[in-house]
PDB file of N, CA, C and O in Angstrom:
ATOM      1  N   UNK A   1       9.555 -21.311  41.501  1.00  0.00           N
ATOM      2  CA  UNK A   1       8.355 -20.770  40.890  1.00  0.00           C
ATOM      3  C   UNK A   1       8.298 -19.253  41.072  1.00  0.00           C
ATOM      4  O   UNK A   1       7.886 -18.552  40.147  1.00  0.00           O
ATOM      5  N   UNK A   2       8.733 -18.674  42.332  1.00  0.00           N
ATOM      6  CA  UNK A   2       8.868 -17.261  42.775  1.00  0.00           C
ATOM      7  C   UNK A   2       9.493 -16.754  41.510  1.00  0.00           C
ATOM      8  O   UNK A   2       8.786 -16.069  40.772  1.00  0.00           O
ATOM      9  N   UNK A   3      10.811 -17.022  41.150  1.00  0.00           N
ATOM     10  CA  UNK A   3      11.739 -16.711  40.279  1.00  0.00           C
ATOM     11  C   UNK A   3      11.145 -16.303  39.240  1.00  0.00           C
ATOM     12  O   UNK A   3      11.034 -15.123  38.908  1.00  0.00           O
ATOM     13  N   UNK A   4      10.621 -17.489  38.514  1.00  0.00           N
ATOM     14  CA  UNK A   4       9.613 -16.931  36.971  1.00  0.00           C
ATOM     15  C   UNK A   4       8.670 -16.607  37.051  1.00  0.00           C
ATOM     16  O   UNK A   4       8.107 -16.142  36.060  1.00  0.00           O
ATOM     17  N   UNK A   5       8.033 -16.694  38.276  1.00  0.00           N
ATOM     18  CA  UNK A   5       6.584 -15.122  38.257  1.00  0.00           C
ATOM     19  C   UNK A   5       7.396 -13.970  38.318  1.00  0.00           C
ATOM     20  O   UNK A   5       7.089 -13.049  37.562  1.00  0.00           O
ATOM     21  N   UNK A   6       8.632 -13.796  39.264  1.00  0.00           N
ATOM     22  CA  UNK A   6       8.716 -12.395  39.557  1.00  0.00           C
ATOM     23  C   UNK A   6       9.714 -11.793  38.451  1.00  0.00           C
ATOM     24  O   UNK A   6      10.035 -10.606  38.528  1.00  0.00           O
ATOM     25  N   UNK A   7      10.296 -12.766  37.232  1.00  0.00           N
ATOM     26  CA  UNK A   7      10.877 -12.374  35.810  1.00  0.00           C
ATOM     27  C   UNK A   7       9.902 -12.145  35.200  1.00  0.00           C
ATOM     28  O   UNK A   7      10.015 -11.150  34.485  1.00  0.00           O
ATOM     29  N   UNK A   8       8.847 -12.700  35.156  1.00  0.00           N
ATOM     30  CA  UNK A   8       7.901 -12.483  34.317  1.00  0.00           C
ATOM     31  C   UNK A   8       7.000 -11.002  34.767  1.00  0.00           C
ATOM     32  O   UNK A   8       6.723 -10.143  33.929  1.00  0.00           O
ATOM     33  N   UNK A   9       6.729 -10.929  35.803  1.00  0.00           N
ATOM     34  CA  UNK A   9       6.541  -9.771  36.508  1.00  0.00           C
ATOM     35  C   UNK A   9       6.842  -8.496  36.241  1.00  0.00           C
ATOM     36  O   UNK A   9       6.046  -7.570  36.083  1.00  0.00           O
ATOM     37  N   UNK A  10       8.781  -8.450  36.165  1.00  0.00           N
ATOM     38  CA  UNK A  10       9.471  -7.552  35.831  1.00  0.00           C
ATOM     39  C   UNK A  10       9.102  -7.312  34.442  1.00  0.00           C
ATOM     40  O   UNK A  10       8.648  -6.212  34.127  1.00  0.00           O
ATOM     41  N   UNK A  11       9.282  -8.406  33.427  1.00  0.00           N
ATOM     42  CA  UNK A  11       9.555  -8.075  32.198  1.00  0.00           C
ATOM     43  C   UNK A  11       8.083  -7.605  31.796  1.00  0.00           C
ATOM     44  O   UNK A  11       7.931  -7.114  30.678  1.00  0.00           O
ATOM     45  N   UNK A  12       7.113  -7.718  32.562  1.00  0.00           N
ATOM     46  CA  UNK A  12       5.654  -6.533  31.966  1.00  0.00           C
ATOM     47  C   UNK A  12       5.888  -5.304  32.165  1.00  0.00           C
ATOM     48  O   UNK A  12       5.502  -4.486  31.330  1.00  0.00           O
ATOM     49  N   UNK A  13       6.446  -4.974  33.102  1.00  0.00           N
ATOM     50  CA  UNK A  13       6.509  -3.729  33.874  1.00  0.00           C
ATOM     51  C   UNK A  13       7.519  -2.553  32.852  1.00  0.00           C
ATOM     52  O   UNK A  13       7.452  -1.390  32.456  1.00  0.00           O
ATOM     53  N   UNK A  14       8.602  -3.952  32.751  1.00  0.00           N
ATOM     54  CA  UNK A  14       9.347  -3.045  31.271  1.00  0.00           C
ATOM     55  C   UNK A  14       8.913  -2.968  30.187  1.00  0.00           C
ATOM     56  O   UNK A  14       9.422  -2.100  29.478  1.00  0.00           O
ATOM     57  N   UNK A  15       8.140  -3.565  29.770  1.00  0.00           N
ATOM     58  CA  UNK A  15       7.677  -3.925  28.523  1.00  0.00           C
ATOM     59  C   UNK A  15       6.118  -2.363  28.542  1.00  0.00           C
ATOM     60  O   UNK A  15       5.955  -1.434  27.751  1.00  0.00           O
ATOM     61  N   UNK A  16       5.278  -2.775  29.852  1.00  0.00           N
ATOM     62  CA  UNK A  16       4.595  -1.335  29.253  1.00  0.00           C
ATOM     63  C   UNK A  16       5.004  -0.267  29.793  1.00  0.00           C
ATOM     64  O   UNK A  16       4.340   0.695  29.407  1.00  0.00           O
ATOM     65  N   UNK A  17       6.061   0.080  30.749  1.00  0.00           N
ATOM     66  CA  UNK A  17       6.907   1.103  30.642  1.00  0.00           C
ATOM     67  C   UNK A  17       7.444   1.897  29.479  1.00  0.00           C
ATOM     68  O   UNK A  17       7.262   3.091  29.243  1.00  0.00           O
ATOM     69  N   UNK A  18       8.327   0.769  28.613  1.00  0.00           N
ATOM     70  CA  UNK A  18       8.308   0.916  27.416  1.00  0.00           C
ATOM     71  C   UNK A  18       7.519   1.707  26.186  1.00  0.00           C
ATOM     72  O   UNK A  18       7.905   2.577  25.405  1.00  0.00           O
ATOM     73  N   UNK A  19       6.097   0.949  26.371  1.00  0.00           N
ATOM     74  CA  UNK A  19       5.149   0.995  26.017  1.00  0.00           C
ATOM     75  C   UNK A  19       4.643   2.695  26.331  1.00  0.00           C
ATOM     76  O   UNK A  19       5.038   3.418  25.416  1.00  0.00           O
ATOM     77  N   UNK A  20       4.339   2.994  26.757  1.00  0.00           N
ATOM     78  CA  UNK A  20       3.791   4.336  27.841  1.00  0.00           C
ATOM     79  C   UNK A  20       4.954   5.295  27.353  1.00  0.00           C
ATOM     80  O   UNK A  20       4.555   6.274  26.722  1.00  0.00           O
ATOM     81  N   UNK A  21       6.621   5.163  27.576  1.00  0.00           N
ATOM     82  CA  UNK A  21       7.575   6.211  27.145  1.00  0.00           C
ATOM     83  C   UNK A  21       7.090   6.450  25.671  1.00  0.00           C
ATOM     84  O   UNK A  21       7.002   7.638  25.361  1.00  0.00           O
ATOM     85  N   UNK A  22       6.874   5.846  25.041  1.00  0.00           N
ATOM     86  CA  UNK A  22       7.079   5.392  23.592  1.00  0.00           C
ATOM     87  C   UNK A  22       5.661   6.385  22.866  1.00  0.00           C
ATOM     88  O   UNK A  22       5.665   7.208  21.950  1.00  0.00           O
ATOM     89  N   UNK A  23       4.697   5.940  23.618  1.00  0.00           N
ATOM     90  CA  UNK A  23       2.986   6.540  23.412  1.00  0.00           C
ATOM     91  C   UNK A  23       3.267   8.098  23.856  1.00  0.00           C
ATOM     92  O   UNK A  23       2.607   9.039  23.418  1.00  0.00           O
ATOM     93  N   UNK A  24       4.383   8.230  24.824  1.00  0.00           N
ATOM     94  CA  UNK A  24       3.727   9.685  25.265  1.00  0.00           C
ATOM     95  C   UNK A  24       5.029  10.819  24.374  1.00  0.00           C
ATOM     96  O   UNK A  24       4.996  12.038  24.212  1.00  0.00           O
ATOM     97  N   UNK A  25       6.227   9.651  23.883  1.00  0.00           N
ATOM     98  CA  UNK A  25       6.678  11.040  23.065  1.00  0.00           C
ATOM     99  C   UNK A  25       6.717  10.761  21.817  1.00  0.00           C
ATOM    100  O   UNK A  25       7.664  11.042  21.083  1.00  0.00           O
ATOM    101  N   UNK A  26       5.696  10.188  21.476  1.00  0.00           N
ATOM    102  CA  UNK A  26       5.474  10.015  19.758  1.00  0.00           C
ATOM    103  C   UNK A  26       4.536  11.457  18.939  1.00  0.00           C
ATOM    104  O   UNK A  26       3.440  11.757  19.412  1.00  0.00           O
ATOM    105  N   UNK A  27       4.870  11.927  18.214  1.00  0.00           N
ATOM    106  CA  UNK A  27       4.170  12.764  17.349  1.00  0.00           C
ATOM    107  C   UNK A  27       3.828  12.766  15.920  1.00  0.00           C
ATOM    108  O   UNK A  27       4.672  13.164  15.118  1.00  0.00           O
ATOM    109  N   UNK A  28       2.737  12.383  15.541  1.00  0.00           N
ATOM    110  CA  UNK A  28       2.283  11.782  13.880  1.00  0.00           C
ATOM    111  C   UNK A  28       2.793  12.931  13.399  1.00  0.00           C
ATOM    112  O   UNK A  28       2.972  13.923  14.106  1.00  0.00           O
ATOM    113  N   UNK A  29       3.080  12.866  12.068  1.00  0.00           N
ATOM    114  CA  UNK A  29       3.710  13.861  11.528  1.00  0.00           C
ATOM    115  C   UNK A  29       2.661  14.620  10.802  1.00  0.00           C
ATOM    116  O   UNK A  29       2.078  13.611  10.404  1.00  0.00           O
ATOM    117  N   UNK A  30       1.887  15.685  10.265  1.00  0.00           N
ATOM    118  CA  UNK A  30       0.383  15.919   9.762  1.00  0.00           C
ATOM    119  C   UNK A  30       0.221  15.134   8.217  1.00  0.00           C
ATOM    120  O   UNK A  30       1.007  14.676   7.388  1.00  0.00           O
ATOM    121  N   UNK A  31      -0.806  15.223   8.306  1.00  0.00           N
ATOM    122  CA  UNK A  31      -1.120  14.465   6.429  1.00  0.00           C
ATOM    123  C   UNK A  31      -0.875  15.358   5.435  1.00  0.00           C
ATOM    124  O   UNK A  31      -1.439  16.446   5.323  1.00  0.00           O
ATOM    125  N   UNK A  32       0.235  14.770   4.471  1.00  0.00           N
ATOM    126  CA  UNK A  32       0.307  15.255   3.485  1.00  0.00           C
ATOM    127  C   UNK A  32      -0.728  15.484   2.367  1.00  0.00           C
ATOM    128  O   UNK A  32      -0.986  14.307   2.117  1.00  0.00           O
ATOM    129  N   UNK A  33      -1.472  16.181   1.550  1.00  0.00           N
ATOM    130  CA  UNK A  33      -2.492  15.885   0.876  1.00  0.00           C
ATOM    131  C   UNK A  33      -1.872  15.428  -0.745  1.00  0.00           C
ATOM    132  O   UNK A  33      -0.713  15.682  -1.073  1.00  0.00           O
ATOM    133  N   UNK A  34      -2.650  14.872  -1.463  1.00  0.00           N
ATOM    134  CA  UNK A  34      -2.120  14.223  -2.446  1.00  0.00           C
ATOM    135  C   UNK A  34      -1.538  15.619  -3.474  1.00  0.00           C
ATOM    136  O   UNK A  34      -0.408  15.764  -3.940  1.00  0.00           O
ATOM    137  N   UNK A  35      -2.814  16.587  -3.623  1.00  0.00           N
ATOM    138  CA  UNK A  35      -2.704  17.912  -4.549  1.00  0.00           C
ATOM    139  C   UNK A  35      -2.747  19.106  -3.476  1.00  0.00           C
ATOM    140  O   UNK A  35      -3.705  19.074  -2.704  1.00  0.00           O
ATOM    141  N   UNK A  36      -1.709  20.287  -3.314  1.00  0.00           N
ATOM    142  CA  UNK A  36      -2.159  21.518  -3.027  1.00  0.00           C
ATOM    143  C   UNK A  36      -3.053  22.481  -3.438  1.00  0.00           C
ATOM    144  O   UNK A  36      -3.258  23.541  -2.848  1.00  0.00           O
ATOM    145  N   UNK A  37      -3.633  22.076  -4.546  1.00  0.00           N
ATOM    146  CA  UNK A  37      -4.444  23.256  -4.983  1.00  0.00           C
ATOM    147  C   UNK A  37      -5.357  22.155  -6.329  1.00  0.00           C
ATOM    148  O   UNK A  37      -5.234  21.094  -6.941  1.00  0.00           O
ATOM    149  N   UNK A  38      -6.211  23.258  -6.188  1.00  0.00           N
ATOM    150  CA  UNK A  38      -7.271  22.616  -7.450  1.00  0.00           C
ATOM    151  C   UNK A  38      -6.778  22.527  -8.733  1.00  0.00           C
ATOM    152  O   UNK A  38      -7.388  21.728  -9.443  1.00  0.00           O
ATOM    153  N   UNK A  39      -5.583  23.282  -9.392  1.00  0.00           N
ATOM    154  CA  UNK A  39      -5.062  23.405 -10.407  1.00  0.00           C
ATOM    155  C   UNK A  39      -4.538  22.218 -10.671  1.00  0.00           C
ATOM    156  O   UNK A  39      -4.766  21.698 -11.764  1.00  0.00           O
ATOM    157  N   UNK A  40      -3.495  21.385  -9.418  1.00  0.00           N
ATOM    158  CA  UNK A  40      -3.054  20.282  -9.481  1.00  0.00           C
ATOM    159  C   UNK A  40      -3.827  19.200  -9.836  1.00  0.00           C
ATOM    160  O   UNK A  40      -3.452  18.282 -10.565  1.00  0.00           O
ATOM    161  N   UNK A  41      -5.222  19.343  -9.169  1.00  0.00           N
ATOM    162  CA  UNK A  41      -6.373  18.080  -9.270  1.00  0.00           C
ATOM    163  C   UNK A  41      -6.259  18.106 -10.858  1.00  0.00           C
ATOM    164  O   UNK A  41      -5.779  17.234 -11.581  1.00  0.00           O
ATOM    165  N   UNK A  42      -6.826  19.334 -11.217  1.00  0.00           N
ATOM    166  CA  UNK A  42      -7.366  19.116 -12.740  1.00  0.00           C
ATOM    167  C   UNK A  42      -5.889  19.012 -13.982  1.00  0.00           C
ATOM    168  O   UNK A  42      -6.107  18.756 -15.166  1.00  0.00           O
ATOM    169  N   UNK A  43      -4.809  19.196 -13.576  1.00  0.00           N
ATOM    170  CA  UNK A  43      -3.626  18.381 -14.705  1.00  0.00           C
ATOM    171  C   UNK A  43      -3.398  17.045 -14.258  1.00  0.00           C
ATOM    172  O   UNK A  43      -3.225  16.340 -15.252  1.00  0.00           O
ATOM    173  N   UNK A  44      -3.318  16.353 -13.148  1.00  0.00           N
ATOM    174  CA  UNK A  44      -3.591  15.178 -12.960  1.00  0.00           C
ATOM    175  C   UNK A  44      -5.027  14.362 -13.910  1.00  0.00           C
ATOM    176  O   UNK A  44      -5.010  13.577 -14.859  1.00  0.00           O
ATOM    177  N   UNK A  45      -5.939  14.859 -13.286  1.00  0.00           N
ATOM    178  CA  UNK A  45      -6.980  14.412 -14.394  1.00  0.00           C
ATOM    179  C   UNK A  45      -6.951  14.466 -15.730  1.00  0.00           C
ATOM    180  O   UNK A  45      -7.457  13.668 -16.520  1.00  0.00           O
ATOM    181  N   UNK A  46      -6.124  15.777 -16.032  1.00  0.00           N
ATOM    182  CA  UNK A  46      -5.596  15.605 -17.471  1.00  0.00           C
ATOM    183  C   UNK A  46      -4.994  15.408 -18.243  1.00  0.00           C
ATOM    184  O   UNK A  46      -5.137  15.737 -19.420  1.00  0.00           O
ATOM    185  N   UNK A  47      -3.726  14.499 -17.487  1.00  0.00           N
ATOM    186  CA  UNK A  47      -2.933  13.955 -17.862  1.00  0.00           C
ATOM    187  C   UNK A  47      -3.585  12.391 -18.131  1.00  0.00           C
ATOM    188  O   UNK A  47      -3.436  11.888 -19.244  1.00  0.00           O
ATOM    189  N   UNK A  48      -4.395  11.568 -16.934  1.00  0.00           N
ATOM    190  CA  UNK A  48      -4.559  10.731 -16.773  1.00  0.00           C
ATOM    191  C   UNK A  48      -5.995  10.414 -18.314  1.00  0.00           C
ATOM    192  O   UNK A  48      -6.741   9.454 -18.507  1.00  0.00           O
ATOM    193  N   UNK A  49      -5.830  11.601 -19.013  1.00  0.00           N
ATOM    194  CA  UNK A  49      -7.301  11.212 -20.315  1.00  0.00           C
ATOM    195  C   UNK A  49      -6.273  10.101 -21.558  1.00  0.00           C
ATOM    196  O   UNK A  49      -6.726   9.405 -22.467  1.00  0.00           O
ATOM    197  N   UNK A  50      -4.797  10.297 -21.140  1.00  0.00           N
ATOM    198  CA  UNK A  50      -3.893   9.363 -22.592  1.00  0.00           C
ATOM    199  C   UNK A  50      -4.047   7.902 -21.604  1.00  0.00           C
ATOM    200  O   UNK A  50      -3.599   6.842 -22.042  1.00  0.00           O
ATOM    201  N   UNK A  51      -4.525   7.949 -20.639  1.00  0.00           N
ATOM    202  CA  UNK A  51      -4.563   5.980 -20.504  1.00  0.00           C
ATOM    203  C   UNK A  51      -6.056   5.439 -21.011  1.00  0.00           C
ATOM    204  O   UNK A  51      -7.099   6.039 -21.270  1.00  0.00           O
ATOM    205  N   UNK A  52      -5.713   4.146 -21.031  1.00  0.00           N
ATOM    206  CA  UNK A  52      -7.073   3.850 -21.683  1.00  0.00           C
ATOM    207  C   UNK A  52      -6.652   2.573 -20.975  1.00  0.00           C
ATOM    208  O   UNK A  52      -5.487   2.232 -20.771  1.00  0.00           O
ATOM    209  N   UNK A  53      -8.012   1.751 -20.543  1.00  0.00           N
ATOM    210  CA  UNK A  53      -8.488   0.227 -20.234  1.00  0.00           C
ATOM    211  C   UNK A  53      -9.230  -0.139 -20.478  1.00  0.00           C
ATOM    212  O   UNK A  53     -10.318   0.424 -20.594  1.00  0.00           O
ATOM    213  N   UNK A  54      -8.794  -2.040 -20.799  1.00  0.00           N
ATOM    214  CA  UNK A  54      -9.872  -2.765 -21.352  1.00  0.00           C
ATOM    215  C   UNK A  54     -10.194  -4.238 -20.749  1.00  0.00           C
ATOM    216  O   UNK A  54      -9.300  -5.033 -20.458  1.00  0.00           O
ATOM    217  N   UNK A  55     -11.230  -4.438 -20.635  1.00  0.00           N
ATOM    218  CA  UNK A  55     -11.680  -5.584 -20.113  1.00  0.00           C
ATOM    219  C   UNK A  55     -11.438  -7.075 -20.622  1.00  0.00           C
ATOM    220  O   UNK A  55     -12.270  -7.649 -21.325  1.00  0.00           O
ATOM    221  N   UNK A  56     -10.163  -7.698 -20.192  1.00  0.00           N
ATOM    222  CA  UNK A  56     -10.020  -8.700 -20.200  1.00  0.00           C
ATOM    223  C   UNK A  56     -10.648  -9.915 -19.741  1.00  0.00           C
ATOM    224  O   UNK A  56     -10.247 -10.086 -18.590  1.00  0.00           O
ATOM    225  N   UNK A  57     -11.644 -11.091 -20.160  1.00  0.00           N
ATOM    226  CA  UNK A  57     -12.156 -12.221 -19.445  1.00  0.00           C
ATOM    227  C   UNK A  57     -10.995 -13.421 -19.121  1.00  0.00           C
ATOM    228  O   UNK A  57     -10.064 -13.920 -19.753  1.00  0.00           O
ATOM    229  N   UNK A  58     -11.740 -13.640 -17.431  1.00  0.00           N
ATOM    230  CA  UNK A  58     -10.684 -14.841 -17.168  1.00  0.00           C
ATOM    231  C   UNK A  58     -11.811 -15.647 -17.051  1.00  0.00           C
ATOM    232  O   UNK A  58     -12.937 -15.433 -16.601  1.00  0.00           O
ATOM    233  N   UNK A  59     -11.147 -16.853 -17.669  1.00  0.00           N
ATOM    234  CA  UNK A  59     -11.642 -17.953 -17.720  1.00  0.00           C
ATOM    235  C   UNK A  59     -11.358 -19.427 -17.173  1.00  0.00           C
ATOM    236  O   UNK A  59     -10.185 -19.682 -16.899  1.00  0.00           O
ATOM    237  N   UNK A  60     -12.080 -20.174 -17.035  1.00  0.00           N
ATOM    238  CA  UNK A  60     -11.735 -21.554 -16.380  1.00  0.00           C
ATOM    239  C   UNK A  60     -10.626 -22.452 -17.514  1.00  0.00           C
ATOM    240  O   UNK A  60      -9.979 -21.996 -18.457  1.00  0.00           O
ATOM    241  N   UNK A  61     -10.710 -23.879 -16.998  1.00  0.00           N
ATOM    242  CA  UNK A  61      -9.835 -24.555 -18.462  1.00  0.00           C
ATOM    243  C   UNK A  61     -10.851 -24.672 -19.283  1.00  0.00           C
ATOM    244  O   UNK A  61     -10.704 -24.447 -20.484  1.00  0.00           O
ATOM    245  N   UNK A  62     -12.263 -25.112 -18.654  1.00  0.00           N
ATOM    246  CA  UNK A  62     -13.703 -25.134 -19.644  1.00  0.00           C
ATOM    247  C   UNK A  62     -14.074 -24.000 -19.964  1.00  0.00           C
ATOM    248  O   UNK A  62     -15.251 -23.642 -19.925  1.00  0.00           O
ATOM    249  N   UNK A  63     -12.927 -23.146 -20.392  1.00  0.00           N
ATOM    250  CA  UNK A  63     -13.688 -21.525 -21.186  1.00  0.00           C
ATOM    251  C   UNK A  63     -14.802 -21.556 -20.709  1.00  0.00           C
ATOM    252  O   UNK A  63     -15.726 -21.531 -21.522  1.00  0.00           O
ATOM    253  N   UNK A  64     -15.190 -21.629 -19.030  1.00  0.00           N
ATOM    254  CA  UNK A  64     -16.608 -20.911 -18.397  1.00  0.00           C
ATOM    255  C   UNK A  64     -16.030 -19.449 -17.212  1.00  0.00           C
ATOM    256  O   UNK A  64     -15.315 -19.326 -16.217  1.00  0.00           O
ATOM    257  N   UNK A  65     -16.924 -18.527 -18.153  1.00  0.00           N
ATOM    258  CA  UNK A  65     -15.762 -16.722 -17.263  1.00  0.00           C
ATOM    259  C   UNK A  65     -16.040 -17.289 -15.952  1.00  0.00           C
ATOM    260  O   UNK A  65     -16.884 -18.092 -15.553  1.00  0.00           O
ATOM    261  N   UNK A  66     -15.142 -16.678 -15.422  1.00  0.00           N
ATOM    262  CA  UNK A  66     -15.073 -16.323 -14.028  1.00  0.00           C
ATOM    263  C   UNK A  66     -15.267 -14.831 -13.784  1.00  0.00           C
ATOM    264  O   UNK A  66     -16.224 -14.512 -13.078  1.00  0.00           O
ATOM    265  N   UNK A  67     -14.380 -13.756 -14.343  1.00  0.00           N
ATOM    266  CA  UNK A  67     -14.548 -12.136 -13.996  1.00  0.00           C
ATOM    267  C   UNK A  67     -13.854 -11.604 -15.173  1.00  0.00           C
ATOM    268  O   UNK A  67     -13.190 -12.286 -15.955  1.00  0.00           O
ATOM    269  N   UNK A  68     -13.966 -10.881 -15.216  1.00  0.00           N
ATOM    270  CA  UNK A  68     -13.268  -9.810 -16.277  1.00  0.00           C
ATOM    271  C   UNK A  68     -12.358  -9.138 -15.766  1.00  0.00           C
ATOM    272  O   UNK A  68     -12.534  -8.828 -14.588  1.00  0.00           O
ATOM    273  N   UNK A  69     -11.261  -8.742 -16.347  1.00  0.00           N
ATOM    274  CA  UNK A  69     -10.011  -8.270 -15.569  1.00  0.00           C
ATOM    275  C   UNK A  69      -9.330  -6.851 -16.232  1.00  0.00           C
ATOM    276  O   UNK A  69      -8.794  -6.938 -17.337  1.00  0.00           O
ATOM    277  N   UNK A  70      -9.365  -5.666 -15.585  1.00  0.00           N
ATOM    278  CA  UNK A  70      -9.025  -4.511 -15.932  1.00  0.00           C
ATOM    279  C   UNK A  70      -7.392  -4.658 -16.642  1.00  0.00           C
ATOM    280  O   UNK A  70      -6.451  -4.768 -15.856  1.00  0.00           O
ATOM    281  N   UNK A  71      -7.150  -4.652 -17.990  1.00  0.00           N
ATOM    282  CA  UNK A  71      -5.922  -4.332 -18.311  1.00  0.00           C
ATOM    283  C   UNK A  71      -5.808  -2.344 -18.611  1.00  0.00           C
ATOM    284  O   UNK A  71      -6.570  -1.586 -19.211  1.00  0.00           O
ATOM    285  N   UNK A  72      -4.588  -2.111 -17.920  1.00  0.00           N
ATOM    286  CA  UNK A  72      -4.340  -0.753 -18.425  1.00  0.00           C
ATOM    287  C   UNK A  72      -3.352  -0.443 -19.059  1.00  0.00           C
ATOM    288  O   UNK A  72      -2.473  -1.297 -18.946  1.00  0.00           O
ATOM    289  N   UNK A  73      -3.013   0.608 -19.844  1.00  0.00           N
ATOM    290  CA  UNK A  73      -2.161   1.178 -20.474  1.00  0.00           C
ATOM    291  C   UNK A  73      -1.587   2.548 -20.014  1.00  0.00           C
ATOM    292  O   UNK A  73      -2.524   3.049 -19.392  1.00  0.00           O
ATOM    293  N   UNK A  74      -0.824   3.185 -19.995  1.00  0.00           N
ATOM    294  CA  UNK A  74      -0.227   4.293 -19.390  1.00  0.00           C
ATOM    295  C   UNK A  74       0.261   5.049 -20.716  1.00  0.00           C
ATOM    296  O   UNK A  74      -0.198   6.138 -21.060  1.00  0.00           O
ATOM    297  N   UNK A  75       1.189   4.382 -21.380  1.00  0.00           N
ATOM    298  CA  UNK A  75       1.475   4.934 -22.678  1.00  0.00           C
ATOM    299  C   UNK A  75       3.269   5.198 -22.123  1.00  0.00           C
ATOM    300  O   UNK A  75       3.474   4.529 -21.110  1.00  0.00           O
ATOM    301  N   UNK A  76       4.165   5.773 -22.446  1.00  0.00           N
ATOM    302  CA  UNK A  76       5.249   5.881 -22.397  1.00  0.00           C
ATOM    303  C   UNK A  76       6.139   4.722 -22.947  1.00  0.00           C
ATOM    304  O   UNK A  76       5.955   4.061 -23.969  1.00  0.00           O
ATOM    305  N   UNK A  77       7.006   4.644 -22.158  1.00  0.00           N
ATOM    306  CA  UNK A  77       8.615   4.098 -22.976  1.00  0.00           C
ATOM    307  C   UNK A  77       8.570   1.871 -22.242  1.00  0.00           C
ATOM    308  O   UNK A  77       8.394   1.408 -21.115  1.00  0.00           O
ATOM    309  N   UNK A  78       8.807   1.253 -23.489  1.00  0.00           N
ATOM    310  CA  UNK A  78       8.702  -0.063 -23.322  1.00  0.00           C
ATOM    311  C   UNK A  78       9.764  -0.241 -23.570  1.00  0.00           C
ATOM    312  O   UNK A  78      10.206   0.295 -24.586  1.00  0.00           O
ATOM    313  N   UNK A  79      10.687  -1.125 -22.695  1.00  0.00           N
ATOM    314  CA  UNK A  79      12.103  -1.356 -23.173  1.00  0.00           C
ATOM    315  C   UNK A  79      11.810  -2.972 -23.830  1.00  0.00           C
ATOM    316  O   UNK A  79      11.083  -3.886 -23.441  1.00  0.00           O
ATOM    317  N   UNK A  80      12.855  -2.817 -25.150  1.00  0.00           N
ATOM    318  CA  UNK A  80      12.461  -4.154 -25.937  1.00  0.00           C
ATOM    319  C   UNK A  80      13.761  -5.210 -25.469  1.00  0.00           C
ATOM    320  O   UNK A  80      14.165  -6.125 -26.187  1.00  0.00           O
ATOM    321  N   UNK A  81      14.253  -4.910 -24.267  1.00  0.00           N
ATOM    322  CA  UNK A  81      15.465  -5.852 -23.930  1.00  0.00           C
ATOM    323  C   UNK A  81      14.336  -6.665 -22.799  1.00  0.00           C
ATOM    324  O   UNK A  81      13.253  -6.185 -22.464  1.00  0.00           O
ATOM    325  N   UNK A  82      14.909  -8.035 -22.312  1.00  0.00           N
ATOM    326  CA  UNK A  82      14.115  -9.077 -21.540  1.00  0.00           C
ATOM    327  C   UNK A  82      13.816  -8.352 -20.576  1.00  0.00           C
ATOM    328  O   UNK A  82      14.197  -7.291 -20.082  1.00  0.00           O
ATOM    329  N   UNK A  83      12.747  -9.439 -20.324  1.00  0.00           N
ATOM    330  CA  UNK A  83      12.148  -9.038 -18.978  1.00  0.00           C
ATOM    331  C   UNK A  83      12.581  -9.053 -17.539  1.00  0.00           C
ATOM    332  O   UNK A  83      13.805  -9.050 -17.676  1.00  0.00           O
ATOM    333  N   UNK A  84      12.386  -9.065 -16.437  1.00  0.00           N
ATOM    334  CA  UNK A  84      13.150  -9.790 -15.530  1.00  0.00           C
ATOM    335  C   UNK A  84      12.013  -9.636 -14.467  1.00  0.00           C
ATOM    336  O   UNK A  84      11.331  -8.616 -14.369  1.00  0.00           O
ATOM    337  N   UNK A  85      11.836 -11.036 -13.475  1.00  0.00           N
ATOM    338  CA  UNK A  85      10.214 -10.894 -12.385  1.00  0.00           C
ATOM    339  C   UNK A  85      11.135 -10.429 -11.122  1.00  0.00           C
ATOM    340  O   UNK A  85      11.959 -11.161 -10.572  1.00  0.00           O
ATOM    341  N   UNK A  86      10.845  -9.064 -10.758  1.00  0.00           N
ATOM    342  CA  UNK A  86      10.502  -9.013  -9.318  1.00  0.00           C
ATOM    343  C   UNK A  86      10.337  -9.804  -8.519  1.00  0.00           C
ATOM    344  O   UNK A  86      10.054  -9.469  -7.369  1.00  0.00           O
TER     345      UNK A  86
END
């Protein structure tokens, strides 16, 4: 019984040893922001005026809605060769 308390013992001791090396030389790297400058915000926004969405209803098998479902469009290039699922 000594044996596997005092393995078990050890292996905490390494484990938040571990733990503690690990916490004290870690450094987050800073946050990137999405846009540098306000110029960026507003061509993003103005790029994003060619999508358009429309409200799709989902429904039960008794055509009773459940929610409406955001379809979007982006606009660009549709390849007309098959599909293939992820």
């Amino acid at each position: 019984m000594t044996r596997v308390a005092m393995s078990l013992y050890v292996q905490t001791l390494l484990c938040l040893g571990a733990f503690s090396l690990t916490a004290a030389l870690y450094t987050p790297s800073p946050q990137k922001t999405l846009f540098e400058t306000p110029q960026e915000f507003f061509q993003f926004k103005e790029d994003r005026k060619l999508m358009w969405c429309r409200m799709e209803p989902q429904l039960t098998d008794e055509d009773e809605w459940i929610r409406d479902i955001p379809t979007c469009s982006f606009g660009g290039y549709y390849p007309v060769g098959p599909r293939t699922e992820l």
